[in-house]
Backbone as CSV, one residue per row, in Angstrom:
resi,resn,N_x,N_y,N_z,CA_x,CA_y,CA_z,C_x,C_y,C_z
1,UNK,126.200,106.765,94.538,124.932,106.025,94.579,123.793,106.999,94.884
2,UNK,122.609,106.791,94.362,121.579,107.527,94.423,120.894,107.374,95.564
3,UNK,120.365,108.156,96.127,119.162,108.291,97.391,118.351,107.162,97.171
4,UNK,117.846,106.892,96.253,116.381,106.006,95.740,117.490,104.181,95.801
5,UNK,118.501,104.484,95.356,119.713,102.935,95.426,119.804,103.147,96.979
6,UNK,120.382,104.071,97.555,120.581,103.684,98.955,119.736,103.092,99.829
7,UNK,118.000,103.363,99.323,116.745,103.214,100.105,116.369,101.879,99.763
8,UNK,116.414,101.226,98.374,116.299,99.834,98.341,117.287,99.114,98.494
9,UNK,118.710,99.503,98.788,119.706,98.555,99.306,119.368,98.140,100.920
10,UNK,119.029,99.499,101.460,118.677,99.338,102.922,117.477,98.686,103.114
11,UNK,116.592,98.542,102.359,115.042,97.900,102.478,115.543,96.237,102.385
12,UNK,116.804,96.051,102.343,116.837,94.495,102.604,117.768,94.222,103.779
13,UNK,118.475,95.706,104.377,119.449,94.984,105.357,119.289,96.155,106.671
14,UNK,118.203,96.998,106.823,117.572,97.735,107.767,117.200,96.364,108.719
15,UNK,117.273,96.498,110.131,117.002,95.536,110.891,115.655,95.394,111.391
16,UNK,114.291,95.121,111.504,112.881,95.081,111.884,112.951,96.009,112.729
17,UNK,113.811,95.419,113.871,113.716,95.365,115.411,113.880,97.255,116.034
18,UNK,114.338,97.715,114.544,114.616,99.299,114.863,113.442,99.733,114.287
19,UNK,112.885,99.191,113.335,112.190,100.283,112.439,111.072,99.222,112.410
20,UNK,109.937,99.903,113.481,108.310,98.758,113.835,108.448,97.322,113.677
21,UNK,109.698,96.884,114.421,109.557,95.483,114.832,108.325,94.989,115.167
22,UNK,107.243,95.833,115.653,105.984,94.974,116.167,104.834,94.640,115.222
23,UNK,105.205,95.237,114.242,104.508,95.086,112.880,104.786,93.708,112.240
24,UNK,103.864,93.373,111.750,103.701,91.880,110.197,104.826,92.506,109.383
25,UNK,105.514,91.771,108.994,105.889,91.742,107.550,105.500,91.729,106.641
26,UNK,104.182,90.923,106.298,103.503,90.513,105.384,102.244,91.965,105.498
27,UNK,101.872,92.029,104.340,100.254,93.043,104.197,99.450,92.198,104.611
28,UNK,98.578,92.489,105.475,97.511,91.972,106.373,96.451,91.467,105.664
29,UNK,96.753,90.375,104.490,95.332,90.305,103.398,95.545,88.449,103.437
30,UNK,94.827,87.895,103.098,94.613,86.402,102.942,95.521,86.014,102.089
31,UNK,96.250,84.933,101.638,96.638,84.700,100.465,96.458,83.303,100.022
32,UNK,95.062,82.560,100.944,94.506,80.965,100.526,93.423,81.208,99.760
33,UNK,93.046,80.378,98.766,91.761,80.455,98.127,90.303,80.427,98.595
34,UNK,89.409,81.690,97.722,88.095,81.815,98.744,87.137,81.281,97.974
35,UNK,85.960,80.872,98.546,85.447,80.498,98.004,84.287,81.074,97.507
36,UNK,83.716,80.620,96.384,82.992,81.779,95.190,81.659,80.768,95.050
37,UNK,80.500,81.009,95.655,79.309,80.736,95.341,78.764,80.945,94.359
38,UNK,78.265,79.651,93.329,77.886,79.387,92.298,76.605,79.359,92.134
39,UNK,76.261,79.402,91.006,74.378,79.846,90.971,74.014,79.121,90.075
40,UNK,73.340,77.694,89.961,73.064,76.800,89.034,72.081,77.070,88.055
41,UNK,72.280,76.975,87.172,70.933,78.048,85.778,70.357,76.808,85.045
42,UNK,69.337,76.859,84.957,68.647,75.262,84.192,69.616,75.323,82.793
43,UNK,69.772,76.268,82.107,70.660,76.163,80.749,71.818,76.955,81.001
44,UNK,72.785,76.593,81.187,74.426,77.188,81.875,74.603,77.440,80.110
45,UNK,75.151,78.619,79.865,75.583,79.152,78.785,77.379,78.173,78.425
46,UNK,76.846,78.240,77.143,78.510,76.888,76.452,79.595,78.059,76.723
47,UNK,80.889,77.259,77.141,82.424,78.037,77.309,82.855,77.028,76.530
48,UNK,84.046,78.137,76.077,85.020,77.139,75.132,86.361,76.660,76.161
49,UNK,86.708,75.677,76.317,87.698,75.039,77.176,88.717,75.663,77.035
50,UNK,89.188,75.664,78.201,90.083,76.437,78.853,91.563,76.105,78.956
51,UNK,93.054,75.898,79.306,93.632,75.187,79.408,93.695,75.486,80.633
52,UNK,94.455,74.324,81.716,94.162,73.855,83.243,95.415,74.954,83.802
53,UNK,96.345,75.403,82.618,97.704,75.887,83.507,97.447,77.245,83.008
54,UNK,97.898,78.446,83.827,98.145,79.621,83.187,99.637,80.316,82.925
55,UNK,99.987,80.682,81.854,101.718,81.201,82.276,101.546,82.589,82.971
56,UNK,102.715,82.843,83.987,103.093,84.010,84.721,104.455,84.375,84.424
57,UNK,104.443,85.700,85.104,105.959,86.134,84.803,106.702,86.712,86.083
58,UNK,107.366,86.567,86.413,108.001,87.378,87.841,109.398,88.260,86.953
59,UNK,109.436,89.735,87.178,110.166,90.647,86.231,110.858,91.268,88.038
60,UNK,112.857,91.304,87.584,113.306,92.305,88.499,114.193,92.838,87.722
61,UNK,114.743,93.618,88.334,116.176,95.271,88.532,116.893,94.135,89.551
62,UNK,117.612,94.801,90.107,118.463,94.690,90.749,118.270,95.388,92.295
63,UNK,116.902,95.512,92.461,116.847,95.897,93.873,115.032,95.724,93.882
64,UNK,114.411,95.579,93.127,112.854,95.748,92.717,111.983,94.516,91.919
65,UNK,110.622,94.266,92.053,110.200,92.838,91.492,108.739,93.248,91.090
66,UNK,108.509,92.305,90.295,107.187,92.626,90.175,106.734,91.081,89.787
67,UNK,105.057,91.296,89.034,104.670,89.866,88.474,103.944,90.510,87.117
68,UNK,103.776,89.593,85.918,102.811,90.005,84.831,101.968,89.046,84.702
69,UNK,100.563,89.495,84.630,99.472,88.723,84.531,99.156,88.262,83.609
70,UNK,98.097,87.251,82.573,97.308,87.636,81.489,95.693,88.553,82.466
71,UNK,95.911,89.276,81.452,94.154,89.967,82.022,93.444,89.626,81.953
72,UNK,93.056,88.967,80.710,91.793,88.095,80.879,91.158,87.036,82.327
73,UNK,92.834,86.016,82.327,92.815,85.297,83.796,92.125,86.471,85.277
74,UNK,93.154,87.655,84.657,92.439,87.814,86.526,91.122,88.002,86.537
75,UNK,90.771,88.791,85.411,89.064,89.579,85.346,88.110,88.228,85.531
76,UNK,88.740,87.717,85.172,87.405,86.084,85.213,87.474,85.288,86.484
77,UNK,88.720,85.432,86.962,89.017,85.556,88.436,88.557,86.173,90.088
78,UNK,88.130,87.267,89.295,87.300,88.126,89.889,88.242,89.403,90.385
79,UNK,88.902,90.045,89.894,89.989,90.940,89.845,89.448,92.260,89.476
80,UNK,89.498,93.199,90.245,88.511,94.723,90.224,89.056,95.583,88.955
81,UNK,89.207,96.102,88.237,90.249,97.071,87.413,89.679,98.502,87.979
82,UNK,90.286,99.204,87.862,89.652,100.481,87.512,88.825,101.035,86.607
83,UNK,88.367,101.650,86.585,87.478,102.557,85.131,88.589,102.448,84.075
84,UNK,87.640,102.065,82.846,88.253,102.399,81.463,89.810,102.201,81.709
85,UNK,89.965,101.170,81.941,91.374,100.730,81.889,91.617,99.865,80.811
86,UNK,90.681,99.255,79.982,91.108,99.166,78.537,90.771,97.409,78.542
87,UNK,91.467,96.197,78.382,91.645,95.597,78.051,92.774,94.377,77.464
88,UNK,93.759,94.917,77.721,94.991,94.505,77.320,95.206,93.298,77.401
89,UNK,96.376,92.632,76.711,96.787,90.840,76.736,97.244,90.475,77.778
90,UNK,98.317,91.389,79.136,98.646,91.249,80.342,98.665,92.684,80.795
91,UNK,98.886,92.236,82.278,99.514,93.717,82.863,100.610,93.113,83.856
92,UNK,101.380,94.860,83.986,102.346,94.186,84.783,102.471,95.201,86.530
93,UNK,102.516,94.317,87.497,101.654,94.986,88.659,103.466,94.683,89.383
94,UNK,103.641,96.220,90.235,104.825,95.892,91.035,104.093,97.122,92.379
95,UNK,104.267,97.023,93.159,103.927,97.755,94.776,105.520,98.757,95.261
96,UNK,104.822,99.873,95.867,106.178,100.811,96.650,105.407,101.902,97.362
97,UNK,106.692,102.374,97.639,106.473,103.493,98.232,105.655,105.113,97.110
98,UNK,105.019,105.815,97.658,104.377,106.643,96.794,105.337,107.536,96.387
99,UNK,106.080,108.223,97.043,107.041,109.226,96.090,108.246,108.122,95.521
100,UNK,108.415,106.920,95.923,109.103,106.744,94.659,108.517,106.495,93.329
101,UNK,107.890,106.285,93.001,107.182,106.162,92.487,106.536,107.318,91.050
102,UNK,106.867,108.167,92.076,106.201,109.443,91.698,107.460,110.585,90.843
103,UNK,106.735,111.537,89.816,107.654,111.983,88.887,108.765,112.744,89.699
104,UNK,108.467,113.243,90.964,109.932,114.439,91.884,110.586,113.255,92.485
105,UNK,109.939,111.735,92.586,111.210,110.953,93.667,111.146,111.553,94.819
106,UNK,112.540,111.406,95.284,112.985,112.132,96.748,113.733,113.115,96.215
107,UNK,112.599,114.536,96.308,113.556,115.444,95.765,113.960,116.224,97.140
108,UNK,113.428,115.827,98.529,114.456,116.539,99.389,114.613,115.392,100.861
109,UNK,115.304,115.696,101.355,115.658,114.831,102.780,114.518,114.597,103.747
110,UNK,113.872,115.561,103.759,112.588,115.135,104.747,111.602,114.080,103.874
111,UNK,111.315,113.400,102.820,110.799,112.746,102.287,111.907,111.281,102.328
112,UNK,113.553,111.468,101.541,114.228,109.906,101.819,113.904,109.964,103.633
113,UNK,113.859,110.804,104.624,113.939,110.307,106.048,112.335,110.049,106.372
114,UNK,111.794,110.125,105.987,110.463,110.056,106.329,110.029,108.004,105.908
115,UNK,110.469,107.949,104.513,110.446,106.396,104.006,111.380,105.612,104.848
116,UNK,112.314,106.239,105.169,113.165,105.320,106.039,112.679,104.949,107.086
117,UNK,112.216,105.631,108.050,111.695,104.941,109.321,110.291,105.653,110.037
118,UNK,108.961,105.448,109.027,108.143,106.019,109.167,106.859,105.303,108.256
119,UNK,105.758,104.941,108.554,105.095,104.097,107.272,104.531,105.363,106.499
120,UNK,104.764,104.922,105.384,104.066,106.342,104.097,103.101,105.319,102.912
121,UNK,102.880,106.285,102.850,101.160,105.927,101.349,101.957,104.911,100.539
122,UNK,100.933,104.248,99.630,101.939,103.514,98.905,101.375,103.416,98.004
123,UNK,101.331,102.814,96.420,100.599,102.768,95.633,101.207,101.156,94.856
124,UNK,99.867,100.753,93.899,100.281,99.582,92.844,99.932,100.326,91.501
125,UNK,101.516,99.722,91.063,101.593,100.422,89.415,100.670,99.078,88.750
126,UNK,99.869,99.368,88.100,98.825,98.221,86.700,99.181,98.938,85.318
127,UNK,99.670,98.192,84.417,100.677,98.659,83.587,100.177,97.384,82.173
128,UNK,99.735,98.087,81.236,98.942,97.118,80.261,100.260,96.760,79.348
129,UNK,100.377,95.308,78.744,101.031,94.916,77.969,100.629,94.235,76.894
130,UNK,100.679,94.797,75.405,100.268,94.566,74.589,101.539,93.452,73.660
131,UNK,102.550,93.504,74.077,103.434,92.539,73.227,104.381,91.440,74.134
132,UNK,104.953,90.891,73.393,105.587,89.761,74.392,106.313,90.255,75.529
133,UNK,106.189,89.613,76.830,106.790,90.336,77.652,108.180,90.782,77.456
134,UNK,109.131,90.001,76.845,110.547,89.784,77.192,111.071,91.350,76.517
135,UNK,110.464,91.285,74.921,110.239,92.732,74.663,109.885,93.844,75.088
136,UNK,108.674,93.787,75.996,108.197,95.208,77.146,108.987,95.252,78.041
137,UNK,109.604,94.188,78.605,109.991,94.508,80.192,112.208,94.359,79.821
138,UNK,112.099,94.587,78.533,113.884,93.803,77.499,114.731,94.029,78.609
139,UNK,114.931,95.070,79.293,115.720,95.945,80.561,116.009,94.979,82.028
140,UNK,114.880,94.069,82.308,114.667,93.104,83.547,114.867,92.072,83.263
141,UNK,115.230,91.593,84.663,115.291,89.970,84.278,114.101,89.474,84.605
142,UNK,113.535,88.287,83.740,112.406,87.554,83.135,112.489,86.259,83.815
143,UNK,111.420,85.962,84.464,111.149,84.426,84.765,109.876,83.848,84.267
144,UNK,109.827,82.566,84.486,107.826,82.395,83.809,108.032,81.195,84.661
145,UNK,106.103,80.944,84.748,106.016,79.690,85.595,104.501,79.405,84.870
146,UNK,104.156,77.965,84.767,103.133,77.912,84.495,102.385,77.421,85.836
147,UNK,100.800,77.822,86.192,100.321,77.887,87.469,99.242,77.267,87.078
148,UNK,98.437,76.662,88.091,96.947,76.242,87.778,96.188,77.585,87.707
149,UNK,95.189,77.552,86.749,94.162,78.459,86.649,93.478,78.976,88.230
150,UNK,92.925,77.588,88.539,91.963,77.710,90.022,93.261,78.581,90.655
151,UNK,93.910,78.959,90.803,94.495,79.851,92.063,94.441,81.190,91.511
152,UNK,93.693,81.717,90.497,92.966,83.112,90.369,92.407,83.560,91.172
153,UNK,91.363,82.758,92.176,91.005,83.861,92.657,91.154,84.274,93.971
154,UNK,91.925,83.250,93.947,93.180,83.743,95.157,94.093,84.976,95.216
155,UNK,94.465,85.113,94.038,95.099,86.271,93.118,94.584,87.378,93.051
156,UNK,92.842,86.977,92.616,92.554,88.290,92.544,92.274,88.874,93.954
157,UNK,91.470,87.824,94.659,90.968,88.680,96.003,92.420,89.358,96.445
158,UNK,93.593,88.710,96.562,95.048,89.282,97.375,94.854,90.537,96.732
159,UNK,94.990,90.931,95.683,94.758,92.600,95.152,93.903,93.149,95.038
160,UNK,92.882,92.836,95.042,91.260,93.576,95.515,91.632,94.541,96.977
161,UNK,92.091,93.491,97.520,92.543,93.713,99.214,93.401,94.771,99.265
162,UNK,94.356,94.508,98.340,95.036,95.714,98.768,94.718,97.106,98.056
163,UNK,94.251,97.118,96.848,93.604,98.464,96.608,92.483,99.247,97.473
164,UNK,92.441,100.460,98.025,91.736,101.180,98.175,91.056,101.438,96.936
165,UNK,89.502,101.179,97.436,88.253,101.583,96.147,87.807,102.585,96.757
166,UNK,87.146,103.646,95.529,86.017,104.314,95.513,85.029,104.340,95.733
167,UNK,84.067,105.316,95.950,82.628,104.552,95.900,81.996,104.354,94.672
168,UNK,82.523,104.205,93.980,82.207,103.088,92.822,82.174,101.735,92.541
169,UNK,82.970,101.402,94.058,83.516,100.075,94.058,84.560,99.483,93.198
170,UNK,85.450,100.294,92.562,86.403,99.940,91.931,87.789,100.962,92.187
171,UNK,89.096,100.368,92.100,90.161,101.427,92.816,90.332,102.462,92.363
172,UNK,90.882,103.522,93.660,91.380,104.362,93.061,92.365,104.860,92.722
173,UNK,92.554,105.570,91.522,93.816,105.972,90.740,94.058,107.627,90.929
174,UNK,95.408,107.215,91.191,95.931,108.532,91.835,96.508,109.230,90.377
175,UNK,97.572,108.628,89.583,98.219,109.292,88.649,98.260,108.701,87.885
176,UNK,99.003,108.696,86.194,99.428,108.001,85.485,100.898,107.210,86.261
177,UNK,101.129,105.750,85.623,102.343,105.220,86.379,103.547,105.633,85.767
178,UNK,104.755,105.153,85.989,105.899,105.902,86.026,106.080,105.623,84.389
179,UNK,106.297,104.512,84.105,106.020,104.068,82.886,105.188,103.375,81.572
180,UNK,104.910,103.401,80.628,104.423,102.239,80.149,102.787,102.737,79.800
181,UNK,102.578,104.072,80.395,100.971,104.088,79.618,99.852,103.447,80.914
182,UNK,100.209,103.055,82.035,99.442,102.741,82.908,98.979,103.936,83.980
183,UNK,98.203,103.212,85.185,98.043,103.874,86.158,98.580,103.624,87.518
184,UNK,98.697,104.457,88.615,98.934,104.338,89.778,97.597,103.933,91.056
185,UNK,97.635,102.833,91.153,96.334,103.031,92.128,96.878,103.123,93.735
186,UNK,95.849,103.584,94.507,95.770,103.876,95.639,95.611,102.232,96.606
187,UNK,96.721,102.332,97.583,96.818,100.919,98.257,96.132,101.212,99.846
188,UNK,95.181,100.149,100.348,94.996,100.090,101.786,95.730,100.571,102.969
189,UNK,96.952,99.983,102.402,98.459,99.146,103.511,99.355,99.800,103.683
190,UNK,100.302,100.644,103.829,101.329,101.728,104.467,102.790,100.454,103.425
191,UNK,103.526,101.426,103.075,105.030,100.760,103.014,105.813,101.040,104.534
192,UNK,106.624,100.167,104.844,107.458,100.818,105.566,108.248,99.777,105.853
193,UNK,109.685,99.726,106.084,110.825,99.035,106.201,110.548,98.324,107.116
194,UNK,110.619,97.019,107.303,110.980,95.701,105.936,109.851,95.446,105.132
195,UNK,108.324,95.886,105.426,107.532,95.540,104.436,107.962,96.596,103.115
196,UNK,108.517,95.693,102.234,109.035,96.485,100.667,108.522,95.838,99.589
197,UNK,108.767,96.205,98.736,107.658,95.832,97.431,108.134,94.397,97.040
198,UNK,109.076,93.825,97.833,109.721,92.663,97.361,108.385,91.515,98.215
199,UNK,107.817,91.826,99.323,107.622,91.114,100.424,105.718,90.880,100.046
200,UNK,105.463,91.966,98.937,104.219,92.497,97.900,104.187,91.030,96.756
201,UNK,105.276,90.984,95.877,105.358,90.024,95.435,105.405,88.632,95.690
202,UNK,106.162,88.626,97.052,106.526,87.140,97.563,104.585,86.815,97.971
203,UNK,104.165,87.391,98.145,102.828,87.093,98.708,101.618,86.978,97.632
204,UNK,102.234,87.304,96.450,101.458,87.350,95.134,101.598,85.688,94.782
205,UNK,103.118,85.505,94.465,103.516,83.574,94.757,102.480,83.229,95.813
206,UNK,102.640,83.567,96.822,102.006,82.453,97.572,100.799,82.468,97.493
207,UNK,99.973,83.320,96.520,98.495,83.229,95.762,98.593,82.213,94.637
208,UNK,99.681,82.038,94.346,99.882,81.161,93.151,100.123,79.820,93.816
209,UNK,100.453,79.377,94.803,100.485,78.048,95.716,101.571,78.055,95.706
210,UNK,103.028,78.538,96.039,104.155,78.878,95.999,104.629,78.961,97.378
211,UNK,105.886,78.657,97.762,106.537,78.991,99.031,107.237,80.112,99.383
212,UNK,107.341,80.662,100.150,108.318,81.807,100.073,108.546,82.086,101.482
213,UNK,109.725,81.978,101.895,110.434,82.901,103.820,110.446,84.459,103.478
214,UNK,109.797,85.022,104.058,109.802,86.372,103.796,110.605,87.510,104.147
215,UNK,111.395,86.376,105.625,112.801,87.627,106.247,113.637,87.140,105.159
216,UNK,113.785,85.589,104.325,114.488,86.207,103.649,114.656,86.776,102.135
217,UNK,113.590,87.260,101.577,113.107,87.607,100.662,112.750,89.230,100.546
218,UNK,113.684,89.724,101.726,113.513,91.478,101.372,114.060,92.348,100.511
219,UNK,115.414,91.059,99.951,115.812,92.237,98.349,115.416,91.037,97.260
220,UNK,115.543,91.788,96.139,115.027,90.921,95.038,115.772,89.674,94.750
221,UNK,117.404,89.447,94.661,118.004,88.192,95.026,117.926,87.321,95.671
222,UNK,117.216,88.088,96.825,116.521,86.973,98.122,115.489,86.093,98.095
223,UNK,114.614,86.792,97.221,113.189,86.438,96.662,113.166,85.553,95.162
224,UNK,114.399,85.964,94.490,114.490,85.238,93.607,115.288,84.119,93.692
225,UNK,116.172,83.653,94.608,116.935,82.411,94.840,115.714,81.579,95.420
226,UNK,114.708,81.851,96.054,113.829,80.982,96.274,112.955,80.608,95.457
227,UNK,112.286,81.858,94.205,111.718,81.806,94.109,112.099,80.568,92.269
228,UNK,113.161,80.430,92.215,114.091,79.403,91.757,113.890,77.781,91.834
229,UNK,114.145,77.625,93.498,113.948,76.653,93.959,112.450,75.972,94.044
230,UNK,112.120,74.844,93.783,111.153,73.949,94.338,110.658,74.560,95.727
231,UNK,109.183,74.715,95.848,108.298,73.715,94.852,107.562,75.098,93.938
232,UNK,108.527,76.482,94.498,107.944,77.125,93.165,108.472,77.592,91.461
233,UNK,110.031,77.242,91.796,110.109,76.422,89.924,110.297,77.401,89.055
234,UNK,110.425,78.809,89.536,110.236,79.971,87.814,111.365,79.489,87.046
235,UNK,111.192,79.844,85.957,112.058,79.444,84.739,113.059,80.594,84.444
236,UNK,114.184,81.031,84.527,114.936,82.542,83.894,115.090,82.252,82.834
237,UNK,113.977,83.203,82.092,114.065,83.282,80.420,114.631,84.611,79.602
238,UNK,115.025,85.243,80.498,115.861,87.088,80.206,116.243,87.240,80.769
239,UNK,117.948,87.824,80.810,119.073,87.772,81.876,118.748,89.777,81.768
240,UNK,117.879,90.251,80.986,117.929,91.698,80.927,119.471,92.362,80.944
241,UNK,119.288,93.509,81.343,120.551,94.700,82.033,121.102,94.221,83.557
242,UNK,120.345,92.769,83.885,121.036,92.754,85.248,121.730,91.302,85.229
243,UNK,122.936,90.966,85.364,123.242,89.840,86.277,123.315,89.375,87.549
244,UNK,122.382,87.915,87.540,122.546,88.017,88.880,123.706,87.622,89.482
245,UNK,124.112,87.870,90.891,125.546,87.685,91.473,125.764,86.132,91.445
């Protein structure tokens, strides 16, 4: 088993109470809807109607999770991008640790011991998707849910929050991402065991009006047996390269 398998097997069965029990679990950001002051214009410019639901996607491995957006939804949402990040039909956003992440990994022991019981940088991969998901992501397993629109900008502020911006006011990007033609942006919030990229997602749901227990949602099976159940409902529409147990 690999260093990088041993580190997300343990990111669900490492005990708090050793490694900053006194810490949140959760990233320290809101995840209820805010409210957005409106500016009444004697002639409000015509929109073409909208539909009331939006589809989402929740994508895992076998130790890792993410969510895929449409882009349009978040940007109108109020969702920051980076510079010249293009435009795309979705993206697909998953949270970690920075050298995993990154092209060396853990290429020596003082870096896997350092993630293990130490908080380190972290970054969010934004990853543009131009074709159907099931096709981009063929490798993962695939869920979808359809959500009300209004909980955008719930959505977006939760990731506004966690990117570190520039003074440009928009985030910053550290590298290209691991895959896929995207970028790596720079996060507020420290990783560190039990907060894992699983605990990133579960809190993305609960921007979506979703339930989620978060001790037990620290490996991706954990997060996905709930995230299964009522009252948040995803659908498994791609069994990918993984079965689940």
């Amino acid at each position: 088993m690999s260093r990088l398998s041993i580190l997300r097997t343990l990111a669900g069965c490492v005990p708090a109470t050793l490694l900053l029990g006194s810490c949140n679990i959760r990233l320290p950001v809101p995840t209820e809807p805010v409210q957005r002051v409106q500016v009444r214009l004697e002639t409000p410019p015509a929109k073409a109607a909208q539909d009331p639901d939006v589809l989402v996607w929740l994508i895992a491995d076998k130790y890792h999770t993410g969510m895929v957006f449409p882009y349009a939804w978040l940007l109108e949402s109020g969702f920051v991008p980076p510079a010249g990040f293009g435009n795309p039909k979705s993206v697909t956003m998953s949270w970690g640790n920075q050298d995993a992440y990154s092209k060396e990994g853990f290429d020596n022991t003082w870096k896997f011991l350092r993630v293990l019981f130490t908080p380190t940088p972290s970054v969010m991969e934004l990853i543009p998707v131009e074709w159907n998901v099931a096709e981009v992501c063929s490798h993962q397993r695939i869920w979808r849910k359809l959500v009300p629109r209004d909980r955008g900008p719930a959505l977006a502020n939760f990731l506004n929050q966690c990117n570190a911006m520039g003074t440009d006011g928009r985030p910053i990007v550290l590298c290209e991402s691991s895959w896929g033609h995207g970028v790596q942006l720079k996060c507020r919030h420290p990783f560190f065991i039990p907060r894992v990229c699983n605990v990133w997602t579960l809190q993305t749901i609960e921007c979506l009006g979703g339930e989620i227990q978060p001790w037990l949602a620290l490996t991706a099976n954990g997060l996905i047996r709930q995230a299964e159940k009522p009252p948040n409902d995803f659908e498994l529409i791609w069994t990918g390269d993984c079965k689940i147990p």
